[in-house]
C-alpha positions in Angstrom: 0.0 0.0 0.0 0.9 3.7 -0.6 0.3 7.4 -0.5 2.0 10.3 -1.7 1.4 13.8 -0.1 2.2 17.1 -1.0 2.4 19.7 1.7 3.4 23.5 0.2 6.2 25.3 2.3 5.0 27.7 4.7 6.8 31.2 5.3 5.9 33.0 8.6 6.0 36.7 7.8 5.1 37.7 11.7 3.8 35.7 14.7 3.2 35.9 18.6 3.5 33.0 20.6 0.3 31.8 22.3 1.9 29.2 25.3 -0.4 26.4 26.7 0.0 22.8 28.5 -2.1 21.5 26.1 0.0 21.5 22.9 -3.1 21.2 20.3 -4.6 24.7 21.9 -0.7 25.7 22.1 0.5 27.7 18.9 1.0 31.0 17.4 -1.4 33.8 16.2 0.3 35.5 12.8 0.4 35.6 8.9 2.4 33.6 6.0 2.9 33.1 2.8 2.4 29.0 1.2 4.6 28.1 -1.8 3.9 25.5 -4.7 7.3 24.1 -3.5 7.5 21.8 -0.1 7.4 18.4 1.2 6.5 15.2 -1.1 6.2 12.7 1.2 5.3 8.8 0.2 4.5 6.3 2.6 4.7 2.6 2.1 2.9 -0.1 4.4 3.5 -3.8 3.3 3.7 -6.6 6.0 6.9 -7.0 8.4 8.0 -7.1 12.1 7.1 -3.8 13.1 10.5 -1.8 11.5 9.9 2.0 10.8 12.1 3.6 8.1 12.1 7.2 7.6 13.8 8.8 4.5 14.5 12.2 3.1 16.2 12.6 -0.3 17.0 8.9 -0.1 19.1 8.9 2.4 18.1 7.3 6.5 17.4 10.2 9.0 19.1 7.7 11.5 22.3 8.2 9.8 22.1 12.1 10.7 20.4 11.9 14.3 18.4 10.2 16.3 15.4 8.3 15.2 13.0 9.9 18.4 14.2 13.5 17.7 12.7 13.2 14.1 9.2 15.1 13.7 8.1 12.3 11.2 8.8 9.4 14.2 7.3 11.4 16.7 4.3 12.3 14.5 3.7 8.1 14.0 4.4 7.6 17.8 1.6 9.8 18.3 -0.7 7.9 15.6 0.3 4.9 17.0 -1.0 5.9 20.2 -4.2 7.0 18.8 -5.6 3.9 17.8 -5.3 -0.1 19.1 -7.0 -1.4 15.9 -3.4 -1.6 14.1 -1.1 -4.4 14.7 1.7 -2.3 14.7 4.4 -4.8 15.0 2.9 -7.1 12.3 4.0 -4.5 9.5 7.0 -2.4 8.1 6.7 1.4 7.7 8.7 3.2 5.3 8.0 6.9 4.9 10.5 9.3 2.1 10.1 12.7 2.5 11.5 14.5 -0.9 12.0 18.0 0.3 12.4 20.8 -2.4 13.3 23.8 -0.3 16.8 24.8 2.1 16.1 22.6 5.7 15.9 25.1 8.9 15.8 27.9 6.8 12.4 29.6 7.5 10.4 27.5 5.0 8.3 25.3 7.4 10.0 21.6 6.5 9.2 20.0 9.5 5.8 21.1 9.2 5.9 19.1 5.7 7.1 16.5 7.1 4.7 15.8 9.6 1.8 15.9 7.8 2.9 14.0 4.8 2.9 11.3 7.8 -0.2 12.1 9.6 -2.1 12.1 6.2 -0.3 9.3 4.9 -0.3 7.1 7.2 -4.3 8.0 8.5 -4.8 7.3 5.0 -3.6 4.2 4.1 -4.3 2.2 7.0 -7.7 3.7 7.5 -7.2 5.1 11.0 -10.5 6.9 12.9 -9.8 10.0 12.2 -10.9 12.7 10.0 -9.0 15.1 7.7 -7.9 17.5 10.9 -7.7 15.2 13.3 -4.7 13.6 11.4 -3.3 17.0 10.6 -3.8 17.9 14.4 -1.1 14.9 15.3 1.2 17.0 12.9 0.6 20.0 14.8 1.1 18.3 18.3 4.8 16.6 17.2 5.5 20.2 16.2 5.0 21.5 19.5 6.6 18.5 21.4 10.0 19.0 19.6 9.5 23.0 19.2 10.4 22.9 15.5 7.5 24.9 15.0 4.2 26.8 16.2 1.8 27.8 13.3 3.2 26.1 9.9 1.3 23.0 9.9 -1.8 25.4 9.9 -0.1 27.3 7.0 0.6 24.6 5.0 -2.8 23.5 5.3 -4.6 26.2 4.1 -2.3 27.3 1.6 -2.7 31.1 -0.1 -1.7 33.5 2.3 -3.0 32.0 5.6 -3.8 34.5 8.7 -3.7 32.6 12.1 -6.4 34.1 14.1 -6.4 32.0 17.0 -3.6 29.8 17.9 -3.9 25.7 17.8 -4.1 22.8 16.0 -6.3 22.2 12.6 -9.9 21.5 14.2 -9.1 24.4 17.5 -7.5 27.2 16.0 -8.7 30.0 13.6 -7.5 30.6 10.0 -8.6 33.1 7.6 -6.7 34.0 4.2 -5.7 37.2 2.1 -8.3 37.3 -0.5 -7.6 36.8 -4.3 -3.5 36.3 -3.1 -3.1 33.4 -5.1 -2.7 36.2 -9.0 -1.9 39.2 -9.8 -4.3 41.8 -11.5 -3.1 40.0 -14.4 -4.6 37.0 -13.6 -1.2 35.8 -13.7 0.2 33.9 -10.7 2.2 35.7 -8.1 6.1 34.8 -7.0 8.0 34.2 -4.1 11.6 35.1 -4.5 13.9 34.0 -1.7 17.4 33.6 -0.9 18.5 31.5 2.2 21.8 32.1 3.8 22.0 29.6 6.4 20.0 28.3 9.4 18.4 29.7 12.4 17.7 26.5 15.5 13.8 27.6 15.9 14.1 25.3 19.4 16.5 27.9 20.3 14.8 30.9 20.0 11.1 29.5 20.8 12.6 27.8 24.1 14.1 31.8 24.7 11.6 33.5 26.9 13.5 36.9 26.7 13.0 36.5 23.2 9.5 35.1 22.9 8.3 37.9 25.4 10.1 40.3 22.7 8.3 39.2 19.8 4.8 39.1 21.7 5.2 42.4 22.5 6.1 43.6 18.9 3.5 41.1 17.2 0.3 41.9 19.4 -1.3 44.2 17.5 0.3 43.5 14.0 -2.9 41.0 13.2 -5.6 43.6 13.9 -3.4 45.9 11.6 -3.3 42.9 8.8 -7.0 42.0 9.3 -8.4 45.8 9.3 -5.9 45.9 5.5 -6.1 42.6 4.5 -3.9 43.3 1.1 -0.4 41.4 0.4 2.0 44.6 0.7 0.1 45.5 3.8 1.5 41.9 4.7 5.0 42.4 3.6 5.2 45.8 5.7 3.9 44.4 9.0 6.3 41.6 8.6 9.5 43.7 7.8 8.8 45.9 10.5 8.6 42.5 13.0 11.6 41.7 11.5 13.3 44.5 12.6 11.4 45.6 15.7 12.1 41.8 17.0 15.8 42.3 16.3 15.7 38.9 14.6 16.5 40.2 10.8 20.5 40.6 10.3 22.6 43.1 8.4 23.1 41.1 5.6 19.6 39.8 5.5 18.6 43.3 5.1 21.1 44.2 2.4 19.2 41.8 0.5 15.9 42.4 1.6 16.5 46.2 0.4 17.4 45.4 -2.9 14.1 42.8 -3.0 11.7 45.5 -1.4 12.5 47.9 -4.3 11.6 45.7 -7.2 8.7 43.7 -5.4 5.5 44.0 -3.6 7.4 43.9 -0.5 10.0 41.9 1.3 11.0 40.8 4.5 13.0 37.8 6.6 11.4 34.4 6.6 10.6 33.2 10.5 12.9 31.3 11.3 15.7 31.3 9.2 17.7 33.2 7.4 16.5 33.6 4.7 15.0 36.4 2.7 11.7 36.5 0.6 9.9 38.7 -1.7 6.1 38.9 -3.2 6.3 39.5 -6.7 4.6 39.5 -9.8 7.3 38.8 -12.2 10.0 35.8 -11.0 12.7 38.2 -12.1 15.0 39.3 -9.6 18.6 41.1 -9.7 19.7 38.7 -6.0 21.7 36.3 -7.7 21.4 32.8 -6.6 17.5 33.2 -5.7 15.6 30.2 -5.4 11.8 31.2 -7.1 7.8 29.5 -6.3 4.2 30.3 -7.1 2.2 31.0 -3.8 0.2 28.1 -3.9 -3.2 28.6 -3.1 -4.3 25.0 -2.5 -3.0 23.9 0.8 -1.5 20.0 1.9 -3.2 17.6 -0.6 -2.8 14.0 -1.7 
């Protein structure tokens, strides 16, 4: 048996952190951008003793680290514990994740990751669960290994997803930019970026000085979007939590500068460093710039 899942990358433009025991009310109010470039992920079942293997761009994620710190294992743990209908140990899991944007870099892979899993896997062996209860047990290894707060929502939604109340798929609140998939065109509209490295988002979300800073510059950046729901209102809410925050670097911003002048606006992708533009042309004078289509369809089989 098999599935193959495609879930868009997710770029957080600006976010505050909503903390709570319960990590499927626990997330992150904010805004993002979804691109038509993410997380393939293909899950096999077939019959076995129980042995999980997890995959990304062919090679074993045990070979890098270890298999319990991997959003992917964690997100099947938590499946597994969901249901007692499965005989588990009776059959071999093997799940490849085919990644198509920079890891750690702001684009919302472990988000991917975990819900080509929790789709996959619901899927194919025909757990009780519907649509966002799956997605939810993406949402809940995020928070339990702190790679992330609000993506899986993102990248379920797809467009330019607004995160009005923090949570998993089924408990929190998403509304989108309207008409932010084309441009008055009726042509499709870019994302240009250009990563430069990696930011730990454990690092900064396990940071309560820091956290505490970007609530305090986030709080009323929503009310802002949602009162101006248009794409460059977007971009300059998110540049400005950029910088407010103290998160964006110098030579982020050198490129960012160069972006903002030739798009509809530009900021730094949270978390990562990485910078990203809304355009309506791909073209772009950043050499080395990877370039998407928002896409407006959200996680899909």
């Amino acid at each position: 048996m098999q599935s193959l899942v495609f879930a868009p990358s997710h770029i957080t433009g600006f976010f505050e952190v909503v903390d709570h025991p319960d990590p499927l009310i626990k997330g992150s109010r904010g805004a993002g951008v979804t691109l038509d470039q993410g997380v393939l992920t293909q899950v096999d079942v077939s019959e076995g003793n129980g042995e999980i293997i997890i995959k990304n761009n062919g090679k074993p994620i045990n070979h890098e680290y270890p298999l319990d710190t991997s959003v992917s294992y964690r997100t099947l743990d938590l499946l597994r514990k969901q249901t007692e209908t499965i005989e588990w140990d009776h059959i071999q899991i093997t799940i490849h994740h085919q990644t198509q944007v920079p890891v750690g870099s702001g684009f919302g892979v472990s988000a991917g990751s975990a819900l080509g899993t929790s789709l996959g896997l619901s899927k194919l062996l025909k757990l009780p669960l519907t649509f966002n209860q799956a997605a939810a047990m993406a949402h809940h290894a995020e928070v339990d290994l702190k790679t992330g707060l609000g993506d899986v929502m993102g990248a379920l939604h797809g467009g330019f997803p607004i995160r009005i109340e923090p949570g998993a798929p089924g408990i929190g609140k998403v509304d989108k930019i309207l008409n932010s998939g084309v441009n008055n065109s009726n042509e499709y509209l870019f994302v240009i970026s250009k990563s430069l490295g990696n930011i730990e988002t454990a690092s900064v979300l396990q940071d309560p000085a820091i956290t505490h800073k970007i609530n305090s510059v986030a709080r009323h950046m929503l009310q802002k979007l949602l009162s101006n729901p248009k794409i460059t209102n977007f971009m300059d809410l998110s540049l400005k939590f950029s910088q407010e925050t103290g998160l964006i670097d110098p030579e982020i911003m050198e490129i960012v500068d160069v972006m903002k002048d030739e798009t509809l606006g530009a900021s730094m992708a949270m978390l990562g460093k990485t910078a990203f533009a809304i355009s309506n042309t791909p073209d772009s004078s950043v050499e080395g710039v990877m370039v998407a289509k928002v896409d407006n369809c959200g996680c899909r089989f």
